[in-house]
ZAMARGU-4260 file (C-alpha; in steps of 0.2 Angstrom, whole numbers, plus 5000, padded with zeros to 4 digits):
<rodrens>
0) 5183/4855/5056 | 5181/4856/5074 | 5168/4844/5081 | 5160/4847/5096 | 5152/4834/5108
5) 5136/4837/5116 | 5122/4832/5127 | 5105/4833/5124 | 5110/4848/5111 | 5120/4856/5123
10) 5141/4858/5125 | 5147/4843/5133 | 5159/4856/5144 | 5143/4867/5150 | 5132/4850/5154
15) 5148/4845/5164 | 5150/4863/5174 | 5131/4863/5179 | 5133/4845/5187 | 5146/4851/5197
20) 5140/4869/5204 | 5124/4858/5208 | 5133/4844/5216 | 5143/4854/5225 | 5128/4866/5232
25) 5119/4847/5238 | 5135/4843/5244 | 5134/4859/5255 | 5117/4858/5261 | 5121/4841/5270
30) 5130/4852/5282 | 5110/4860/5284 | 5107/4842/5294 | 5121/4845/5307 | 5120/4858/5321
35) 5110/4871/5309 | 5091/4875/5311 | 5080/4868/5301 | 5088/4850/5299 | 5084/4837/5286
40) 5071/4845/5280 | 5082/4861/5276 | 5094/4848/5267 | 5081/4844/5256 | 5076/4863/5253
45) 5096/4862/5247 | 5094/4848/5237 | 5079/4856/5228 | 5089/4868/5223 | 5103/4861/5217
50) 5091/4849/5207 | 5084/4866/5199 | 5102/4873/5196 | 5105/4859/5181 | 5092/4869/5171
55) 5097/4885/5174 | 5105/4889/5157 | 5089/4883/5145 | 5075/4888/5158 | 5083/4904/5166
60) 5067/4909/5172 | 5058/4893/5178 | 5073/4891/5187 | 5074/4907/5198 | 5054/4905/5201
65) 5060/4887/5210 | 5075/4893/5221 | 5066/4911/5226 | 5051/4899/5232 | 5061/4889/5240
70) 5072/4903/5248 | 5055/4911/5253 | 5051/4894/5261 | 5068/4896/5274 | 5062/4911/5278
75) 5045/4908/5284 | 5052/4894/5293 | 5066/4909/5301 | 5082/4895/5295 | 5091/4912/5294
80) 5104/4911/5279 | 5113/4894/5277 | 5127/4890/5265 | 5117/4881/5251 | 5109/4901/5250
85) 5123/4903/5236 | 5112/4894/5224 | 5101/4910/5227 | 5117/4918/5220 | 5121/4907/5204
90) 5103/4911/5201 | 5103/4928/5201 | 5118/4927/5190 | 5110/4914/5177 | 5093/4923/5175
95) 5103/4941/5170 | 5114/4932/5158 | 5107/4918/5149 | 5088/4927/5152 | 5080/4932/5135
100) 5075/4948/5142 | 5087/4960/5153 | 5069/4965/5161 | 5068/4947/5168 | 5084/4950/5176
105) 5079/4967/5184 | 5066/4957/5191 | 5077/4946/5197 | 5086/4957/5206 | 5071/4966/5214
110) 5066/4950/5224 | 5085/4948/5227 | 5085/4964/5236 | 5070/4962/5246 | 5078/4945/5250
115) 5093/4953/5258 | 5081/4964/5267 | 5071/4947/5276 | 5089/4939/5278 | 5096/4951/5286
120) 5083/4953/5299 | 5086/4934/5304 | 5104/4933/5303 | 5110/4930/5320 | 5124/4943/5327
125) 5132/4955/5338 | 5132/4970/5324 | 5115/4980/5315 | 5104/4969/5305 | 5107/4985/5291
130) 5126/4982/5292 | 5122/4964/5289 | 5110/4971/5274 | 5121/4981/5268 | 5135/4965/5266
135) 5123/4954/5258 | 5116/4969/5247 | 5135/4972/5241 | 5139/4952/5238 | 5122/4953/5229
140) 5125/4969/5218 | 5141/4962/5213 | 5136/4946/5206 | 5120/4955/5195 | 5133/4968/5189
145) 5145/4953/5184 | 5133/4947/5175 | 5126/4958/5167 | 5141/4964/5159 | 5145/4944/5154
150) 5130/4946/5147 | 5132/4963/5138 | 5148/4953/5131 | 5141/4937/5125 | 5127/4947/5117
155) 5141/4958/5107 | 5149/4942/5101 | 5134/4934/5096 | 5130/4949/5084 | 5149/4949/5077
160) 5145/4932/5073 | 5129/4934/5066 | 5135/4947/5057 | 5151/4940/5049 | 5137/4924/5044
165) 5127/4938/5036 | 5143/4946/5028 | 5150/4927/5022 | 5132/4924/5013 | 5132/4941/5005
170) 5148/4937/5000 | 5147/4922/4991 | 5130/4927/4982 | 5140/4941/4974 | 5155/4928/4971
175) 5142/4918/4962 | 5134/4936/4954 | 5154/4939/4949 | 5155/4920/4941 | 5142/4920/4931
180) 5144/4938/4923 | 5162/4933/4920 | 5155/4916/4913 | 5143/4928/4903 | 5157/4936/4895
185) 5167/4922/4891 | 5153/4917/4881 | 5151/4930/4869 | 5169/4933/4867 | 5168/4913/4862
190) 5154/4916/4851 | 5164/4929/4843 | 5178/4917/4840 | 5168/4902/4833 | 5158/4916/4822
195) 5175/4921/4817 | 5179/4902/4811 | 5160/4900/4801 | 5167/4915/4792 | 5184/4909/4788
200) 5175/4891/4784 | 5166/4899/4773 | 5176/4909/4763 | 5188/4895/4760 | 5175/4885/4755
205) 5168/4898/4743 | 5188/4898/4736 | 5188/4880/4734 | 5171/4880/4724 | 5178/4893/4711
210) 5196/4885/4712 | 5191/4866/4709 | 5193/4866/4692 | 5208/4882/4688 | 5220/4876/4703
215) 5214/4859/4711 | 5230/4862/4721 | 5221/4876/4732 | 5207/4869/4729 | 5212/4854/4743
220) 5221/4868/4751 | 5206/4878/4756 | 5197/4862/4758 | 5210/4857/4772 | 5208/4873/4780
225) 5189/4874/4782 | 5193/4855/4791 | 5203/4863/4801 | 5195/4878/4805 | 5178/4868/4808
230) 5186/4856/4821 | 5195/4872/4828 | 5179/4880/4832 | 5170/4861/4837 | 5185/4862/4850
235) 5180/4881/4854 | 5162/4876/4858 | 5167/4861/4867 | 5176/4869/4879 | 5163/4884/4880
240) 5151/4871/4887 | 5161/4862/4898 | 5165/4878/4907 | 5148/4885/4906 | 5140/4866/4913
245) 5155/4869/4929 | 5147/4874/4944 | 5164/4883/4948 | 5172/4890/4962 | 5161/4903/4971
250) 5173/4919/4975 | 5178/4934/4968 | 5191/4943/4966 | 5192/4962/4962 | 5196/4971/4946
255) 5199/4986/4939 | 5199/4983/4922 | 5183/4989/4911 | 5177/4979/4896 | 5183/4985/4882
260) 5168/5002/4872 | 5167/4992/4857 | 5163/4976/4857 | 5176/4967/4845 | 5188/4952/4845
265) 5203/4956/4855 | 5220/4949/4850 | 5240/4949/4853 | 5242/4963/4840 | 5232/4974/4851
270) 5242/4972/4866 | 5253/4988/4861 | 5240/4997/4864 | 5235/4989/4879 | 5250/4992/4887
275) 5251/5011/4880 | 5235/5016/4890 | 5243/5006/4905 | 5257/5015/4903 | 5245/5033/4900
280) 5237/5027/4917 | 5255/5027/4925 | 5263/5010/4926 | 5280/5007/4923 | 5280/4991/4910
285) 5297/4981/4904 | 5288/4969/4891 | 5299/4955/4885 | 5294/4940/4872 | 5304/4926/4871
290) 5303/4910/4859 | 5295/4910/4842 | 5275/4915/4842 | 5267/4902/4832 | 5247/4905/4827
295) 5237/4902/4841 | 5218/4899/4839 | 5205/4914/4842 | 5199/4909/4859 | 5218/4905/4868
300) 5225/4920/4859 | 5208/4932/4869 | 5214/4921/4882 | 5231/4927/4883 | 5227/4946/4880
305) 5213/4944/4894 | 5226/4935/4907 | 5237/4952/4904 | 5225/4964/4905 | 5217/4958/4922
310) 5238/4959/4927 | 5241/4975/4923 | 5223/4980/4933 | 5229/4972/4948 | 5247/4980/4947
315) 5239/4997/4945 | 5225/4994/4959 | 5236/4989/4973 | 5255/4994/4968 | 5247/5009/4965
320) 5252/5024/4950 | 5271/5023/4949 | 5274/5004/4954 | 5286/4993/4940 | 5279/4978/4932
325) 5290/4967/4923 | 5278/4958/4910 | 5286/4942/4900 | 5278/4931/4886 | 5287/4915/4885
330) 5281/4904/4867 | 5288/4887/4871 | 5288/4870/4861 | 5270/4865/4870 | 5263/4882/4879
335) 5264/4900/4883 | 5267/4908/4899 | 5263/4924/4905 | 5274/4928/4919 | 5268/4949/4927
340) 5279/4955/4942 | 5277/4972/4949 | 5285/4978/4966 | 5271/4986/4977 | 5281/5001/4977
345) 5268/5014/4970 | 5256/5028/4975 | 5237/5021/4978 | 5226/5026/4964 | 5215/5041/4969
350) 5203/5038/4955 | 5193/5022/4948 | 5204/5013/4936 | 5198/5007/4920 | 5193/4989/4923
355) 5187/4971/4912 | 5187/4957/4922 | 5185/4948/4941 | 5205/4950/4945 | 5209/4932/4949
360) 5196/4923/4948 | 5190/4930/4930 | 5207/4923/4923 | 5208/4907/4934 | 5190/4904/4924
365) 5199/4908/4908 | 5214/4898/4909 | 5204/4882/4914 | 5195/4885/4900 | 5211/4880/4890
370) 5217/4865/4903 | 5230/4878/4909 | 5238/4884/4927 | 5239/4899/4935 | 5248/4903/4953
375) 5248/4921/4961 | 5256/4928/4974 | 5265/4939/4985 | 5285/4941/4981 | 5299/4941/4994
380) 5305/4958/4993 | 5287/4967/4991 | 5274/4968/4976 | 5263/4955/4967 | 5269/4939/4955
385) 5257/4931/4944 | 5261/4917/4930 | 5249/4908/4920 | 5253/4893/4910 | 5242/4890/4894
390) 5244/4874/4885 | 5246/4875/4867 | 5235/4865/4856 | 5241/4848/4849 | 5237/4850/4831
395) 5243/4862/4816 | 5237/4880/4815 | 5224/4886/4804 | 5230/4898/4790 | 5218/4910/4783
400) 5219/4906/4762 | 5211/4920/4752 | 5201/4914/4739
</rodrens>
């Protein structure tokens, strides 16, 4: 964060430039008391004007009011042009560029110019007072030109900045838009899986009824199941509000992947054709398991299937139709890791890809859902990496008992 000291609301450097132009133009019209008409009392016609220079960036205006009365005062009083005259200058230059009108400044330059005309013809000299006019009238046209293309710049990057202030705000109100579609989602697929577990619940406990007295056995099997199925989906709904109570990250990332036509719970088994329609779309997919896949619960295995899909979106939307994509599903002692690589090296897709999710984002709000971890990044040698690491849940599976 860069912190920026000011004075009365304005940039400590700017305050510290105005005092020294105006200094330095009431140090120069000292010299007006020395050998140069007009004496002290075109001193403090100088010192007025470098009084009124300290203003002249918050009162453009006001300020070239003062120093062209003042300048009308010295020639009246026929001073003819004296050195502390290049206020008239710094006010010609101020008014163009900080004015908040370019019409004040083309007035500006109108009394500059007739001005030049009256200094001219008191300039004291061998040579033409229009050779004299038309010195001061260049000096003067190249100062207003100057500044009116300072100011023609300073306008242009006060709009970029404006606009990129517009841009960040429409930004993050679709990132917030994105969060809580995807949060949307996440809780009907949820409600899927906890509507799953009531099912499961209560088929096992319809079994136990009619097999308490023929097998007690299964009986306190199913019994055992319906425990563990209920605190199963206690831990799904649990989490489901903790996500949806967090206010989140506001950001989005892009996907391409649609939701799925029909609106059914997802799973690992589905996968194969996951990867099949990927495959249709033109990716290039080595998928390799390793370790032993024990039963994961409902909403971690859509969590899984969701982290893979958004992959394979990504893969296909910026490595393009052709690209490789190594995809790994690693089942270790206490998680599973889903590790995607692609190389970057295909053709850019010509046509919308089918899309589900909010690319990174989407599954960073999944896998913290489920305590998890995901990095993404660029590799060394070209293309995308991407691994997510899901905890696996401490207690025993669920198994499904019919009755």
């Amino acid at each position: 964060m860069i912190v920026r000291r000011t004075v009365f609301g304005r940039p400590l450097r700017g305050v510290a430039f105005d005092v020294a132009v105006s200094a330095l133009v009431a140090l120069v019209s000292l010299t007006a008391a020395v050998n140069q008409p007009g004496g002290w009392a075109a001193t403090l016609v100088g010192m007025a004007m470098a009084v009124a220079l300290l203003f002249r960036r918050t009162h453009p205006g006001a300020v070239t009011v003062v120093v062209a009365a003042l300048a009308m005062v010295q020639v009246i009083a026929r001073w003819g042009p004296l050195v502390y005259d290049v206020a008239v200058l710094i006010t010609l230059y101020s008014v163009v560029k900080y004015g908040r009108r370019l019409r004040d400044g083309v007035l500006a330059g109108g009394v500059a110019a007739v001005g030049v005309l009256l200094a001219a013809t008191q300039t004291p000299g061998v040579v033409h007072w229009w050779v004299t006019a038309l010195w001061y009238g260049l000096v003067t046209g190249a100062v207003w030109l100057v500044a009116l293309n300072v100011r023609t710049r300073r306008l242009y990057v006060l709009s970029l900045e404006e606009r990129a202030t517009t841009l960040e705000r429409e930004r993050e109100a679709e990132s917030r838009a994105a969060v809580a579609e995807e949060r949307t989602r996440i809780a009907r697929e949820l409600h899927d899986v906890v509507a799953h577990s009531m099912a499961v619940m209560i088929v096992q406990a319809d079994g136990a009824r009619f097999m308490l007295d023929r097998d007690p056995e299964q009986a306190r099997t199913a019994v055992k199941v319906v425990a563990d199925t209920g605190r199963q989906a206690l831990e799904e709904m649990r989490r489901l509000v903790g996500v949806l109570r967090d206010a989140g990250p506001t950001g989005a990332g892009d996907s391409a992947v649609p939701a799925d036509p029909e609106h059914r719970r997802l799973a690992l088994a589905d996968l194969t054709d996951l990867l099949a329609r990927f495959r249709d779309a033109g990716l290039s997919i080595r998928h390799t398991v390793t370790g032993d896949a024990p039963a994961l619960p409902p909403g971690l295995e859509l969590t899984v299937y969701r982290v893979v899909q958004e992959a394979l979106t990504n893969a296909l939307k910026h490595a393009g139709v052709g690209a490789h994509v190594d995809l790994s599903l690693a089942y270790t002692a206490d998680a599973v890791v889903v590790r995607a690589a692609d190389d970057g090296r295909g053709r850019p897709v010509v046509r919308p890809a089918p899309s589900g999710g909010h690319g990174l984002l989407g599954m960073r709000e999944r896998v913290t859902v489920y305590d998890g971890s995901l990095t993404a990044g660029p590799r060394t040698g070209g293309g995308w990496q991407l691994e997510a690491r899901l905890p696996l849940p401490s207690g025993p599976a669920t198994e499904v008992i019919a009755a």
